[in-house]
Backbone and ligand atoms as CSV (ligand in chain L), in Angstrom:
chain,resi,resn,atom,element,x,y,z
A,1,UNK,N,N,28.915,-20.638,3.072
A,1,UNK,CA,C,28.019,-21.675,2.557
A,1,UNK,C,C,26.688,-21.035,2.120
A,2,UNK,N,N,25.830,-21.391,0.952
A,2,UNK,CA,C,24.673,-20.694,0.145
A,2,UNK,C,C,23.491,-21.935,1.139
A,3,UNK,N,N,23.118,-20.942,2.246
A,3,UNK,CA,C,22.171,-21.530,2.537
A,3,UNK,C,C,20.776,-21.854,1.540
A,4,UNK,N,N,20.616,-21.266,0.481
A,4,UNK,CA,C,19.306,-21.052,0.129
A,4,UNK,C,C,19.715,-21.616,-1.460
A,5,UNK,N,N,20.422,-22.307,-1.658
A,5,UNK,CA,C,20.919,-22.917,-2.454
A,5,UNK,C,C,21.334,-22.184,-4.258
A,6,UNK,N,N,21.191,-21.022,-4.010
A,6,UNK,CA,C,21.131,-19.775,-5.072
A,6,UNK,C,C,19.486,-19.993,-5.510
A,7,UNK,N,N,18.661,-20.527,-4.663
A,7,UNK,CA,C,17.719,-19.522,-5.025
A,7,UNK,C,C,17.162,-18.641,-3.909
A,8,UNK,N,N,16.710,-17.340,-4.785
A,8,UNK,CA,C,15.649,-16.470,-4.134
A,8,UNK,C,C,14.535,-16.840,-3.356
A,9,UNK,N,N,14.637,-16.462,-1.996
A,9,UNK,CA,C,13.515,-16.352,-1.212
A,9,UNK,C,C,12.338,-16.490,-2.019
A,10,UNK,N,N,11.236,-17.393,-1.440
A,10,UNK,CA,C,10.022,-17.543,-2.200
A,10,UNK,C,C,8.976,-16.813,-0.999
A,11,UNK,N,N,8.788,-17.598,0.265
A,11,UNK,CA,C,8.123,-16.912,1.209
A,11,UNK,C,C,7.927,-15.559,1.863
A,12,UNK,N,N,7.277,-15.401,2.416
A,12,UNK,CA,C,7.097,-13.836,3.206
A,12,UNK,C,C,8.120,-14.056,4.628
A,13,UNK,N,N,8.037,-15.451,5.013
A,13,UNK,CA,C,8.870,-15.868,6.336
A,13,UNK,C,C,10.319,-15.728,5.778
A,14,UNK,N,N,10.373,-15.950,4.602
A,14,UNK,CA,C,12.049,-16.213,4.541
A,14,UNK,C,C,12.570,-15.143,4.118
A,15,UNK,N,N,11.920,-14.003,3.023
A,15,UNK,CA,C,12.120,-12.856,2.510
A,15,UNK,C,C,12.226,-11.593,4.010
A,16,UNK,N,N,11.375,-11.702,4.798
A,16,UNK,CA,C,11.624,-10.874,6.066
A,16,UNK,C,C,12.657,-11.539,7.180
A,17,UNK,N,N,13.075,-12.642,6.927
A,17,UNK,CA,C,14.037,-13.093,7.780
A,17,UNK,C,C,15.782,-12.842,7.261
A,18,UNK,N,N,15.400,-11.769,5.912
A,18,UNK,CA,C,16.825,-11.890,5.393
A,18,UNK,C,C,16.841,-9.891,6.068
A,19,UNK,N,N,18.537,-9.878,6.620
A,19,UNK,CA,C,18.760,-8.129,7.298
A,19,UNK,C,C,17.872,-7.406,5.929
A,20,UNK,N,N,17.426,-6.074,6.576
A,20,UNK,CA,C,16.794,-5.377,6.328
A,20,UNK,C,C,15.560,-5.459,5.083
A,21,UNK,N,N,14.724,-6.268,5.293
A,21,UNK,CA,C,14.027,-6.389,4.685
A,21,UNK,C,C,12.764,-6.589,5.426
A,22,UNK,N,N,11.796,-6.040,5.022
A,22,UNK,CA,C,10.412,-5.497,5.915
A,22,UNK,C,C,9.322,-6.052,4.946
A,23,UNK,N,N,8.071,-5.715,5.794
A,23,UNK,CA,C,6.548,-5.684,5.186
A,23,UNK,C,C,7.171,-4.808,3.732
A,24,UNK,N,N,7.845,-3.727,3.382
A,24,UNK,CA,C,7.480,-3.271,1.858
A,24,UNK,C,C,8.110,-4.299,1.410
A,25,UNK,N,N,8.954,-4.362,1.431
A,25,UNK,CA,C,9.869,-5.281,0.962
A,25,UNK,C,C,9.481,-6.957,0.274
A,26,UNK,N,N,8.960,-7.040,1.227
A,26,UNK,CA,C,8.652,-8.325,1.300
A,26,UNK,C,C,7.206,-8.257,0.337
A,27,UNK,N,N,6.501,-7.235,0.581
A,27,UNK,CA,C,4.965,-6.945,-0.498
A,27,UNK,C,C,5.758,-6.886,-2.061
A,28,UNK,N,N,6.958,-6.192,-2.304
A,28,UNK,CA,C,6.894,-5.542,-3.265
A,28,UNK,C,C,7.821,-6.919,-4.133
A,29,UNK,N,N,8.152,-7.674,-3.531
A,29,UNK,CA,C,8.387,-8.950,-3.927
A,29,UNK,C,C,7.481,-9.650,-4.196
A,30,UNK,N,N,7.071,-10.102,-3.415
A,30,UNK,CA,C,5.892,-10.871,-3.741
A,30,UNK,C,C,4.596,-10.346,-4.851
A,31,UNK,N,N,4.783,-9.185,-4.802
A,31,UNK,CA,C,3.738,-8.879,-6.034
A,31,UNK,C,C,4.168,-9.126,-7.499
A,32,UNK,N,N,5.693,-8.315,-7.100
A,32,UNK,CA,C,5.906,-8.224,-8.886
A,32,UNK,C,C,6.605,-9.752,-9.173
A,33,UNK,N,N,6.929,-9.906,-8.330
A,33,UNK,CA,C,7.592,-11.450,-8.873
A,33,UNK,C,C,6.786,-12.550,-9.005
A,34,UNK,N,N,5.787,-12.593,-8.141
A,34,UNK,CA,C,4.749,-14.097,-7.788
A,34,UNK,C,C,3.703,-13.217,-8.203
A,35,UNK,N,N,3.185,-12.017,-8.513
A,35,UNK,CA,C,1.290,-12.053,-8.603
A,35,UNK,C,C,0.786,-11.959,-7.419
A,36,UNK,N,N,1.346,-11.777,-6.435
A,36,UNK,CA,C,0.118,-12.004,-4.814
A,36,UNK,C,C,0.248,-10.328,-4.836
A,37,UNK,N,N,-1.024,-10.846,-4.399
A,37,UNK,CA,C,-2.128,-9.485,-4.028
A,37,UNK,C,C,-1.752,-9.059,-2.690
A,38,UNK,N,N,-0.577,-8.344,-2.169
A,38,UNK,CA,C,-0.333,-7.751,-1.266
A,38,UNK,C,C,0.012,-6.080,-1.891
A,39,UNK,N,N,-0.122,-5.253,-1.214
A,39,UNK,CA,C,0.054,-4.114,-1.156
A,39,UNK,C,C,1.799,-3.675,-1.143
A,40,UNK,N,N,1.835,-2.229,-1.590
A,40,UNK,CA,C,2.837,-1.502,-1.505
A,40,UNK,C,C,2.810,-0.396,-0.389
A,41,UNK,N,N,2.450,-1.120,0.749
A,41,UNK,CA,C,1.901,-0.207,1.398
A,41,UNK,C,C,2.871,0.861,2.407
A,42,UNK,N,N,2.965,2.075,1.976
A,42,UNK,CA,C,3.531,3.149,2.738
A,42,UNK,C,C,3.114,4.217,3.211
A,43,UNK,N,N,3.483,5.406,3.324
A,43,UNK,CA,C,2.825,6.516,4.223
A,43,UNK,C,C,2.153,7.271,2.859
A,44,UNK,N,N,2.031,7.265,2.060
A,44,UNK,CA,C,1.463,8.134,0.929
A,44,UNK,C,C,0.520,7.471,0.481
A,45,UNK,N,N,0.385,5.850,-0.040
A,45,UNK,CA,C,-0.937,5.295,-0.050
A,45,UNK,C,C,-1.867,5.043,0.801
A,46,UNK,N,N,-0.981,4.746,2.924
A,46,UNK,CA,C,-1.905,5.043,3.667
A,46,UNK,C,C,-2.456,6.585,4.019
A,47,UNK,N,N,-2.336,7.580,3.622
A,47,UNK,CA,C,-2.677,9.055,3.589
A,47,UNK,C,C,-4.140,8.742,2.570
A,48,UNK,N,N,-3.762,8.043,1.529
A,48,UNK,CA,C,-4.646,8.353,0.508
A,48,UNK,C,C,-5.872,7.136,0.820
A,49,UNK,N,N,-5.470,6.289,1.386
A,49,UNK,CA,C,-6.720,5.400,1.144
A,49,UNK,C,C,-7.144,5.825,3.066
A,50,UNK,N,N,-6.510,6.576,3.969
A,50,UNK,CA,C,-7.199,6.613,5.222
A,50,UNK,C,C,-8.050,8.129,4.680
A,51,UNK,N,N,-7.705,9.414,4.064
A,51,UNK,CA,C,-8.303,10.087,3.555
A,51,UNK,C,C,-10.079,9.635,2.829
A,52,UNK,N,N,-9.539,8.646,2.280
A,52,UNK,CA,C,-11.071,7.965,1.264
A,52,UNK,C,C,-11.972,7.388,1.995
A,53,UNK,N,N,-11.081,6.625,2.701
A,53,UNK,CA,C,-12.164,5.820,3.833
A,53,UNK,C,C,-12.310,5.606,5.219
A,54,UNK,N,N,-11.309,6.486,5.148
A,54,UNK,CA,C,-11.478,6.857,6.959
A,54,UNK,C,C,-10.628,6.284,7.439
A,55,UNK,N,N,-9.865,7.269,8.586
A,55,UNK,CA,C,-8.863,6.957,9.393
A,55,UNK,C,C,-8.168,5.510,10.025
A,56,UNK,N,N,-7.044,5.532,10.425
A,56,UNK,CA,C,-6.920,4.296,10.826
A,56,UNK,C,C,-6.337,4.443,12.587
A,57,UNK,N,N,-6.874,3.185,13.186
A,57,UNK,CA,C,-5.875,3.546,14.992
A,57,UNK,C,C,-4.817,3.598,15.001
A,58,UNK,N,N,-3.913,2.639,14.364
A,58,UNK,CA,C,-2.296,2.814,14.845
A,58,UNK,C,C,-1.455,3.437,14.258
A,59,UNK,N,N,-0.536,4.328,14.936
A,59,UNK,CA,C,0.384,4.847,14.442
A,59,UNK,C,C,0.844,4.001,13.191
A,60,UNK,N,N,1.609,2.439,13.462
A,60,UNK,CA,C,2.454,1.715,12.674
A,60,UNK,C,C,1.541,1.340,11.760
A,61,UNK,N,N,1.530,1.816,10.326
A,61,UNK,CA,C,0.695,1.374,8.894
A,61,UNK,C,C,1.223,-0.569,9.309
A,62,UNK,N,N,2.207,-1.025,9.382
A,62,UNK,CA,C,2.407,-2.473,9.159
A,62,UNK,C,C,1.432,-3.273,10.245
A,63,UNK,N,N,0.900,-2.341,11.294
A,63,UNK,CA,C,0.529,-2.680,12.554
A,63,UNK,C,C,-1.051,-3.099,12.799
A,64,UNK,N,N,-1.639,-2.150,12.091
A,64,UNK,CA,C,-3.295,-1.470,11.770
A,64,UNK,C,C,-4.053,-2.814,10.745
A,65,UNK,N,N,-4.318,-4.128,11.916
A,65,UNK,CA,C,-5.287,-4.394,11.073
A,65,UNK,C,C,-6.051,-3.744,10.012
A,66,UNK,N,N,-7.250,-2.619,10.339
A,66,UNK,CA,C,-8.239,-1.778,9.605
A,66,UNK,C,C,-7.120,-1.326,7.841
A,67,UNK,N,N,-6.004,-1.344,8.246
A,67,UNK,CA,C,-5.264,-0.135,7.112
A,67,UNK,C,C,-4.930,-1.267,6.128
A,68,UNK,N,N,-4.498,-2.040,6.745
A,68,UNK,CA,C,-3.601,-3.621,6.166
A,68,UNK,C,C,-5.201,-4.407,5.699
A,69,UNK,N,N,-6.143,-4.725,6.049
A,69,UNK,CA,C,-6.832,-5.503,5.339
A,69,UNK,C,C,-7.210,-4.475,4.367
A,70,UNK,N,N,-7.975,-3.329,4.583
A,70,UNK,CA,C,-8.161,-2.238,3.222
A,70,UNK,C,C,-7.304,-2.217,2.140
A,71,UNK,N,N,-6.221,-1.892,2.576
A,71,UNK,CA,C,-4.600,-1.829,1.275
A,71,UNK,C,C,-4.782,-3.054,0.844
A,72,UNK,N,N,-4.748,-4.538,1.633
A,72,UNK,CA,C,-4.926,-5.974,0.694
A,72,UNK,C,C,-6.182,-5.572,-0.271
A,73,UNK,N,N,-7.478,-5.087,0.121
A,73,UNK,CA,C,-8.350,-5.359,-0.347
A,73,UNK,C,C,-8.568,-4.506,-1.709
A,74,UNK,N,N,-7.721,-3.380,-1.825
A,74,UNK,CA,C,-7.876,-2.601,-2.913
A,74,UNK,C,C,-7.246,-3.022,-3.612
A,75,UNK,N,N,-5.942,-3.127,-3.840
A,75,UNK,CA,C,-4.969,-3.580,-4.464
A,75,UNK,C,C,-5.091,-5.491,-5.089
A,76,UNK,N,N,-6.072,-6.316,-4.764
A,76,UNK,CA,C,-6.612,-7.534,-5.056
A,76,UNK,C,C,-7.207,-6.974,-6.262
A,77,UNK,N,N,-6.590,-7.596,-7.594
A,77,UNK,CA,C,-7.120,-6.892,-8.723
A,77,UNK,C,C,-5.946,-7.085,-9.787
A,78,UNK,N,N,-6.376,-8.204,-10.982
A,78,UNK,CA,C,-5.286,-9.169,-11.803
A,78,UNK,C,C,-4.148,-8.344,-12.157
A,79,UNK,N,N,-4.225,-7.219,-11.889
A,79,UNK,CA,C,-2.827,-5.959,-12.094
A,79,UNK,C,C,-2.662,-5.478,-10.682
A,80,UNK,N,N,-2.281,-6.455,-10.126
A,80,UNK,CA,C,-2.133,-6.063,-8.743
A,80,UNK,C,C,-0.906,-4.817,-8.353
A,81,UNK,N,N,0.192,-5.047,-9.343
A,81,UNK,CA,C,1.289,-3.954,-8.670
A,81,UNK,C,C,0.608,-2.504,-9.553
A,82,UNK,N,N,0.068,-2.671,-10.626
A,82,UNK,CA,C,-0.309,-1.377,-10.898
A,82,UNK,C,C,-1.304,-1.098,-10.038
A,83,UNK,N,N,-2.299,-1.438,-9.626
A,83,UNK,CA,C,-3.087,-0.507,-8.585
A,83,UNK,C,C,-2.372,-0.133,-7.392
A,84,UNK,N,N,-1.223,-0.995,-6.863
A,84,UNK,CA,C,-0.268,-0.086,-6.185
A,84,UNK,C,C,0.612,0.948,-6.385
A,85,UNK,N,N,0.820,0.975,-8.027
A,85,UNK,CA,C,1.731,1.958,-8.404
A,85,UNK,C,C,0.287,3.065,-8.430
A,86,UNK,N,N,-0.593,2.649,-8.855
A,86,UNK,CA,C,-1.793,4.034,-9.162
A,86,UNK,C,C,-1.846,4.691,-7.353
A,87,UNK,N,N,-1.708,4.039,-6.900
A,87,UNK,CA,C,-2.368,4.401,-5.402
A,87,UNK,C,C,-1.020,5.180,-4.703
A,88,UNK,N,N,-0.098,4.455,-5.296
A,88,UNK,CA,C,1.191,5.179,-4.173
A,88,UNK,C,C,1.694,6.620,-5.251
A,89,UNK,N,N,0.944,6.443,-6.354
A,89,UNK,CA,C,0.802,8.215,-7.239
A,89,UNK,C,C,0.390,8.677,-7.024
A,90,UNK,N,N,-1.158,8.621,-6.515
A,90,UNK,CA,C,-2.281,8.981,-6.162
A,90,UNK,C,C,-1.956,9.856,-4.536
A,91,UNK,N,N,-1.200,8.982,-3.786
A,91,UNK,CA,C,-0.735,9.942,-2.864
A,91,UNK,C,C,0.406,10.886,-2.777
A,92,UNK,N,N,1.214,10.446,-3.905
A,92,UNK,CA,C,2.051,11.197,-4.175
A,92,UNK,C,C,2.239,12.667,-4.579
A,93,UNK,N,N,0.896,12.173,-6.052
A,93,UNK,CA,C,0.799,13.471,-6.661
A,93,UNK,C,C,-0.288,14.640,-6.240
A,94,UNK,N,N,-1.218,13.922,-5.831
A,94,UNK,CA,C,-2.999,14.406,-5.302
A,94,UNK,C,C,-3.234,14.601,-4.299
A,95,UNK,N,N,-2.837,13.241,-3.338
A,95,UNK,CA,C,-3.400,13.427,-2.288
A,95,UNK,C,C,-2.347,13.634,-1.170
A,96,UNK,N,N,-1.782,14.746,-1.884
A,96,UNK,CA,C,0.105,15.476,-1.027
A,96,UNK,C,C,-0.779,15.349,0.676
A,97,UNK,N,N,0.663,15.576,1.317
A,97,UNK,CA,C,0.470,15.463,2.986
A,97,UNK,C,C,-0.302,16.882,3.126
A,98,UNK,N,N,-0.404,17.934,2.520
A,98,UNK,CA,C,-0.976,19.017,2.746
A,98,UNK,C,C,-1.233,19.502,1.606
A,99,UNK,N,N,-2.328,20.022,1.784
A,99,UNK,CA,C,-3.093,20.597,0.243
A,99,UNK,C,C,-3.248,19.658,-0.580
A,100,UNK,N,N,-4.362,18.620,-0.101
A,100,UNK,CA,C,-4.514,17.421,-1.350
A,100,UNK,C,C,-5.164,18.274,-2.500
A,101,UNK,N,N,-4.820,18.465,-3.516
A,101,UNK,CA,C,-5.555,18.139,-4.916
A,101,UNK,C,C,-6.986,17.772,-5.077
A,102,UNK,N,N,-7.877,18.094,-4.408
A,102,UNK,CA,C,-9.000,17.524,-4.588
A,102,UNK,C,C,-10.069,17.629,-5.994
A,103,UNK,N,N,-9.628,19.109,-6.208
A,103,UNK,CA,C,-10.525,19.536,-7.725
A,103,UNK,C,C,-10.184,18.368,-8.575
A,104,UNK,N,N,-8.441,17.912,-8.717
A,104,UNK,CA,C,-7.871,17.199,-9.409
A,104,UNK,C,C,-8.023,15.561,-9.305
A,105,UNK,N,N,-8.757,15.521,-8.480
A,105,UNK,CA,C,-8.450,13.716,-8.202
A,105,UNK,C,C,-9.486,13.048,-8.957
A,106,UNK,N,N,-9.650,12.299,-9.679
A,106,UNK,CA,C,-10.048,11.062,-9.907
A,106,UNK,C,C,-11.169,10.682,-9.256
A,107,UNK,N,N,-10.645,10.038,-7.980
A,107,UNK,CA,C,-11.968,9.268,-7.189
A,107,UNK,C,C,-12.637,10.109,-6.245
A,108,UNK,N,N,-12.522,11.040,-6.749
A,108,UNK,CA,C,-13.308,12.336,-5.709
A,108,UNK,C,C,-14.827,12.205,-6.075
A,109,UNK,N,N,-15.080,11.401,-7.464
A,109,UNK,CA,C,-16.342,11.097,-8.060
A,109,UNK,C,C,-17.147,10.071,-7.051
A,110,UNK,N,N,-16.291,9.486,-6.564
A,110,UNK,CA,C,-17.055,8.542,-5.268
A,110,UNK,C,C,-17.295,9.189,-4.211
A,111,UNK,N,N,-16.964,8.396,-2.987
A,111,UNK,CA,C,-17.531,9.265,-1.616
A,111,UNK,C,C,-16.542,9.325,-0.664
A,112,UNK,N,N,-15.383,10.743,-1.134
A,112,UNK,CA,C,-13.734,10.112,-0.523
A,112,UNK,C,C,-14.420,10.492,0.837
A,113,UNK,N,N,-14.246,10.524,2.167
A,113,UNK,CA,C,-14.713,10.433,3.138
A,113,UNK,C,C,-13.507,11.810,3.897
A,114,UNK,N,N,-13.039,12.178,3.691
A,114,UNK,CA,C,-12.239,13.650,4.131
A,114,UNK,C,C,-13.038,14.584,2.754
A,115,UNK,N,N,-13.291,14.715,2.032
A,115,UNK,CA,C,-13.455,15.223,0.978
A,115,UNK,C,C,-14.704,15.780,1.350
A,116,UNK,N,N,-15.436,14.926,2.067
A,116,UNK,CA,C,-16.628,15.411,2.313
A,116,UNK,C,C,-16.952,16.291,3.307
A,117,UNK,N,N,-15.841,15.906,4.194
A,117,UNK,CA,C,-15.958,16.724,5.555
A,117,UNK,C,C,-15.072,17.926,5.238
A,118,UNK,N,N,-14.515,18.178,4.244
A,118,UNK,CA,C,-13.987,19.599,3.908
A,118,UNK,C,C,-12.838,19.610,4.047
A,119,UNK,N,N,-12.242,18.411,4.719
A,119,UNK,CA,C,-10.369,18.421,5.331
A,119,UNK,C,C,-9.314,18.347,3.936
L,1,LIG,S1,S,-10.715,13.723,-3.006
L,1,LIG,FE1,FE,-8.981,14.812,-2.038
L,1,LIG,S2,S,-8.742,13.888,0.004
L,1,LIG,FE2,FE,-10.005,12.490,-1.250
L,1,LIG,S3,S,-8.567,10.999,-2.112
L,1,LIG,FE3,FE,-8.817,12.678,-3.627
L,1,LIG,S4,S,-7.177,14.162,-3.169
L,1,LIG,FE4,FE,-7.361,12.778,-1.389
C-alpha cells in the first residue's frame, strides 16, 4: 500500500523518517527542491567554515549547535544550494584536510581565523 500517496516527502520529519536518509539528505532535499536555506553540511564544509571561524565542540557536525547555526547562516542566501556547492568546493579543493591552499583561497581576504594563527 503507497502510504504517501505517490507523493514525495515534503517535510524534514517525513524525509528523515524514510530508511537511510539523514540531516544531508534531508538538507539536500529541501534545498534544491523547496529553496530552504539549510546547508549541505559535511566534513569538508565543516573543516572549511570551523577553519574561518573557529572551531566547533562536538565531534557529530549534525550535533554542534555552534557548526549547524553557522552552516544555516552562511548558506541563507537566494542561491542557497550554490553557496553550498561553493563551500563544499571550497573544502574540497582549498581547504584539503591537510595542506589547505591558503595562498590560493578566496576568502583568505577576510579574517579566516586558522589562517591567522598560522595552522
Ligand atoms: S585561508 Fe586557508 S585555512 Fe582559511 S579558509 Fe582559506 S584555505 Fe582554509
Amino acid at each position: 500500500m503507497d502510504r504517501r500517496r505517490g507523493c514525495f516527502p515534503r517535510t524534514r520529519d517525513e524525509l528523515e523518517s524514510l530508511p537511510g536518509v539523514g540531516q544531508y539528505v534531508a538538507n539536500a532535499v529541501l534545498a534544491q527542491m523547496h529553496g530552504e536555506a539549510v546547508p549541505l553540511l559535511d566534513g569538508g564544509m565543516a573543516r572549511a567554515l570551523e577553519r574561518y571561524f573557529g572551531p566547533r565542540e562536538l565531534a557529530d557536525i549534525r550535533h554542534d549547535a555552534y557548526l549547524q547555526a553557522l552552516s544555516h547562516r552562511v548558506v541563507d542566501h537566494e542561491r542557497v544550494v550554490e553557496m553550498s556547492w561553493a563551500l563544499l568546493d571550497l573544502g574540497a579543493m582549498i581547504c584539503k584536510p591537510s595542506k589547505p591552499r591558503c595562498d590560493s583561497c578566496k576568502v583568505k581576504r577576510g579574517s579566516c581565523w586558522a589562517a591567522e594563527l598560522g595552522s
